[in-house]
ZAMARGU-4260 file (C-alpha; in steps of 0.2 Angstrom, whole numbers, plus 5000, padded with zeros to 4 digits):
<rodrens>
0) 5556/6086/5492 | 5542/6078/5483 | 5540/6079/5465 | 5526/6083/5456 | 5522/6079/5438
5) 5516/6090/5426 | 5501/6088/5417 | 5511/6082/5401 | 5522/6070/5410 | 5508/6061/5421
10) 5499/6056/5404 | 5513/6050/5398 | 5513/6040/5414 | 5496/6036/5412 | 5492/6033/5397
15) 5502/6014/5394 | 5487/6008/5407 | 5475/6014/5394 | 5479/5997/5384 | 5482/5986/5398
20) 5466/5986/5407 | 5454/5983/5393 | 5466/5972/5383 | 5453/5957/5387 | 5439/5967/5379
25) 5449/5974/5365 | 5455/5956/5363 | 5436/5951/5361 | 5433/5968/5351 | 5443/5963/5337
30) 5441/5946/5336 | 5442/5936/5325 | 5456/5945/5315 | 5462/5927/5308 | 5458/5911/5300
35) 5453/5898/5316 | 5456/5879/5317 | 5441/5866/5321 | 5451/5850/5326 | 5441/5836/5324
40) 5446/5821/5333 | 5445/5807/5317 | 5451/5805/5302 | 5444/5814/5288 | 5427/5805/5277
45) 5417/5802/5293 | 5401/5805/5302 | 5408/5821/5311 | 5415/5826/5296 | 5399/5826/5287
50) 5391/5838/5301 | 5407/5847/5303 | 5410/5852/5287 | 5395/5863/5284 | 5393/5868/5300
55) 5411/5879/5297 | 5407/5885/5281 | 5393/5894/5291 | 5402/5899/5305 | 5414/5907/5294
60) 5400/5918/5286 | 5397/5923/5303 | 5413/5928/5311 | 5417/5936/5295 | 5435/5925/5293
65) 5438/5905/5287 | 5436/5891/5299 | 5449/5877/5293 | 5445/5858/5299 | 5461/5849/5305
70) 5457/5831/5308 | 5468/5824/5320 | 5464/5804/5321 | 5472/5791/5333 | 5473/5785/5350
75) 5455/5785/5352 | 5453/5803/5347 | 5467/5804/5360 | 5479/5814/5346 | 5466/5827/5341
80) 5461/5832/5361 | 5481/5832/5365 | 5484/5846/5351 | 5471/5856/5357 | 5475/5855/5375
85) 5491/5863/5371 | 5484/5875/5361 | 5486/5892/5364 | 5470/5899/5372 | 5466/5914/5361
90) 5451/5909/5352 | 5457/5906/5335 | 5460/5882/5339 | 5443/5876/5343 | 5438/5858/5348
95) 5423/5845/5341 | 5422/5834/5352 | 5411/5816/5355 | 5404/5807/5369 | 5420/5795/5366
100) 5432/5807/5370 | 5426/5818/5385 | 5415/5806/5392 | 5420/5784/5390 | 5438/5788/5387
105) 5442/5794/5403 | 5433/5776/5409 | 5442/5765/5395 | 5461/5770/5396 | 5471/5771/5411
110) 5480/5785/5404 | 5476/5799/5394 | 5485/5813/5389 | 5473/5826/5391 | 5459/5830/5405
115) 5441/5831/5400 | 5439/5844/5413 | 5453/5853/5416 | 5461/5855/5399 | 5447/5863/5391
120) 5434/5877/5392 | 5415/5872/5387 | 5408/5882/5373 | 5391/5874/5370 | 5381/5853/5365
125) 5382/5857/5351 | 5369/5841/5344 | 5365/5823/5347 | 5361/5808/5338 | 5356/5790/5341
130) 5361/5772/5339 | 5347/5761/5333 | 5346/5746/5342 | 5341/5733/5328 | 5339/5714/5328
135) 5338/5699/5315 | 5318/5698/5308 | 5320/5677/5313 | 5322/5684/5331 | 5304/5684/5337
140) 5302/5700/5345 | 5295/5717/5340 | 5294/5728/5355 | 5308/5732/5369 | 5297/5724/5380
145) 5296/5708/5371 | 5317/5708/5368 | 5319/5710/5387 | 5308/5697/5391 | 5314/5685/5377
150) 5333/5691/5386 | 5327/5687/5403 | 5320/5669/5399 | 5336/5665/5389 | 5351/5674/5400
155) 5367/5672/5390 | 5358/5667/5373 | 5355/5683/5361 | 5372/5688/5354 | 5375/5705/5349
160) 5388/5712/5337 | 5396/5729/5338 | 5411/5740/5330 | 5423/5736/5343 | 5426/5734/5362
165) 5423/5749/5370 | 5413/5757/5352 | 5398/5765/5355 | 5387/5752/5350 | 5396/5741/5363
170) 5396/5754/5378 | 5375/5756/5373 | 5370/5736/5375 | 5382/5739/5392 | 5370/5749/5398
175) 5356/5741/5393 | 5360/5726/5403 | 5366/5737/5416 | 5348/5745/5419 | 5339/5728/5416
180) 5349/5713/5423 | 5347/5705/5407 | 5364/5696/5399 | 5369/5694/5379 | 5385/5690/5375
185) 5397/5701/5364 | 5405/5698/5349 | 5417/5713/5343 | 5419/5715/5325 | 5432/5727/5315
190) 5417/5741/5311 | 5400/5743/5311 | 5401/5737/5293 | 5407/5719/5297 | 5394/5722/5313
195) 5379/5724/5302 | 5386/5713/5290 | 5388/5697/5305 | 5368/5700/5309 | 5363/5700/5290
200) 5370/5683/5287 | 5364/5675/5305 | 5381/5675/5313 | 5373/5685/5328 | 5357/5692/5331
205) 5356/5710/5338 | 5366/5725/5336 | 5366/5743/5340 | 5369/5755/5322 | 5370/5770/5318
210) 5357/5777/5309 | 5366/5781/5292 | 5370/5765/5289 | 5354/5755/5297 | 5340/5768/5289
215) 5340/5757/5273 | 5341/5739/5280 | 5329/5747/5292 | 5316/5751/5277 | 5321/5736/5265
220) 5315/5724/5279 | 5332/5714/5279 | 5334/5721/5299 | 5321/5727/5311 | 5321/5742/5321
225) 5318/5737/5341 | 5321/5757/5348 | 5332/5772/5348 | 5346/5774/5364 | 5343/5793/5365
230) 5332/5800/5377 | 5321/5809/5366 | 5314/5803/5349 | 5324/5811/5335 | 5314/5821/5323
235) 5318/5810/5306 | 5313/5794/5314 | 5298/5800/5324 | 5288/5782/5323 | 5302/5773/5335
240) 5303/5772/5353 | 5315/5775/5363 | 5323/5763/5376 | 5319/5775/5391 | 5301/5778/5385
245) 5299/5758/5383 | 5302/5756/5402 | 5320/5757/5405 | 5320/5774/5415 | 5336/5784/5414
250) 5342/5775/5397 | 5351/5787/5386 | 5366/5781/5375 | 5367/5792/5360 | 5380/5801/5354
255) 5382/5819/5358 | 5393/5833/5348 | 5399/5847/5357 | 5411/5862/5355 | 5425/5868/5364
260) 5443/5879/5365 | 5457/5876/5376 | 5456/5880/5395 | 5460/5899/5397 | 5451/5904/5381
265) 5443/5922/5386 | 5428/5921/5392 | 5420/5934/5379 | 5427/5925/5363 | 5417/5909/5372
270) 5401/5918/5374 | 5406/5927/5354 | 5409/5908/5351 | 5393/5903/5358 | 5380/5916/5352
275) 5387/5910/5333 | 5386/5893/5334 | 5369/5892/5341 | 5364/5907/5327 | 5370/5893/5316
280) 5360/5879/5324 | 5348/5889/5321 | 5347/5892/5303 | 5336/5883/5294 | 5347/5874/5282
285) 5360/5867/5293 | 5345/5860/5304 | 5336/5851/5290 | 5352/5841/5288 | 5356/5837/5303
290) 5336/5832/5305 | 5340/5822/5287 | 5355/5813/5298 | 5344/5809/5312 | 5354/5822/5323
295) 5346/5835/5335 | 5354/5850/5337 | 5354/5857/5355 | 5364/5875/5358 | 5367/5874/5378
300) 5375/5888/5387 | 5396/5884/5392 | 5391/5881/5411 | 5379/5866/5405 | 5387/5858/5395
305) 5402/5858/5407 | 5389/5849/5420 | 5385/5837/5405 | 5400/5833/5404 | 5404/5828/5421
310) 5388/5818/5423 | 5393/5808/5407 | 5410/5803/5414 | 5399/5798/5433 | 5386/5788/5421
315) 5400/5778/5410 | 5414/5776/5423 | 5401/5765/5430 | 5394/5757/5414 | 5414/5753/5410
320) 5417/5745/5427 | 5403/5735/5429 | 5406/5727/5410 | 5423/5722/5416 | 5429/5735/5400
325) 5449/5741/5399 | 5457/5746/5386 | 5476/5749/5384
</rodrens>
């Protein structure tokens, strides 16, 4: 005999489906219905910070609850991607991540504990800034042209300083050489302060600083400006080239910012995430100081920013290789 429900009974039946099959766009409906976590990779007082810090007091306006930074320093940033990476994906631990992390990492250590691909789900680049790549005034060049010519005439001969092996500034003269032949010689230091501070007094002659801490020197004449290593001149430095546009085609070595959630994160809280954090690059105050900083913002969709990141890891395997570069 076949049973028939009746009309009371089969909405019984029915009606637990009613919250199961829009469970992802109620999810995304009511979201966010909490505090969230940015976890920033560093410890707390540095240059992300300083971009990070406002960034999330407007965020927070948008999304209507309170962003809360959690720096995570060590390892290399290594600490701060793990934590995330274990995180559960619902939208409420986010992820600022470097160029260091997603991109030279992989290159520098033969183990991490995380996967710059696989563990994470692309929100947006979020912004990027520049190393200034600044030299000694007795060193008798004013142009890139005339550096790499002085470099070429004297392989071996300019030293250059930077933060540490495998810093920024260290990976950014890598490439350099890599895309010109030329050859300098490294000499790591413990900081871009004790970097700075070698070329000041003569102990080397080049080096490649950030712009917070060159800007001044820049202006006081004690160091001279050469070029910038991103691809495109940033907005508060306007009169410098850049190393691509000075002749070295494909030259880019800044540092870029970008914004991302565990892998598994809905995909409407990442395009909720995304619409918000471009509406906030967007806003006039947060972009004058980042401009102030000498940083660009950029806003980029998820899917292109997960292609940056691939082609970053491609570009700096290779840089890391070539220079002979491991760290343990």
């Amino acid at each position: 005999m076949k049973l028939q429900l009746g009309k009371p009974l089969a909405m019984l039946v029915a009606l637990p489906l009613l919250f199961v099959l829009p469970a992802a766009v109620w999810a995304a409906d009511v979201y966010p219905s909490k505090p969230l976590r940015l976890v920033i990779p560093y410890p707390p007082g540095g240059g992300t910070d300083t971009i990070m810090r406002p960034f999330v007091q407007y965020l927070s306006e948008r999304l209507g609850q309170q962003v809360i930074i959690d720096n995570r320093g060590g390892a290399g940033g290594a600490v701060g991607m793990e934590a995330v990476a274990r995180a559960a994906p619902d939208g409420y631990t986010l992820l600022a991540a470097l160029t260091a992390q997603l991109a030279v990492n992989p290159a520098l250590y033969k183990k991490l504990p995380y996967d710059p691909i696989k563990d994470y789900a692309p929100i947006t680049l979020f912004a990027d800034g520049p190393y200034l790549l600044v030299v000694h005034p007795s060193l008798p060049v004013k142009s890139l042209q005339e550096f790499l010519d002085l470099a070429r005439k004297r392989p071996g001969w300019i030293v250059y300083a930077s933060s540490g092996k495998g810093s920024g500034g260290h990976l950014a003269a890598e490439l350099l050489q890599s895309l010109t032949g030329i050859k300098m010689v490294h000499v790591p230091y413990k900081g871009g302060g004790p970097a700075l501070t070698a070329m000041l007094t003569g102990e080397v002659q080049v080096t490649f600083a950030p712009y917070a801490s060159a800007h001044g020197l820049i202006k006081s004449g004690r160091i001279r400006a050469i070029a910038v290593t991103t691809a495109r001149r940033p907005r508060a430095i306007p009169d410098i080239a850049t190393i691509a546009e000075s002749g070295v085609l494909g030259y880019d070595a800044g540092v870029w910012y970008s914004l991302l959630a565990p892998v598994g994160t809905p995909r409407a809280i990442i395009d909720r995430l995304n619409r918000e954090t471009i509406a906030v690059l967007n806003k006039p105050e947060f972009t004058k100081l980042l401009v102030e900083n000498a940083i660009d913002p950029i806003g980029s969709t998820p899917e292109e920013l997960a292609q940056y990141i691939k082609t970053e890891i491609d570009k700096w395997a290779k840089v890391v290789k070539e220079g002979g570069i491991r760290l343990e």
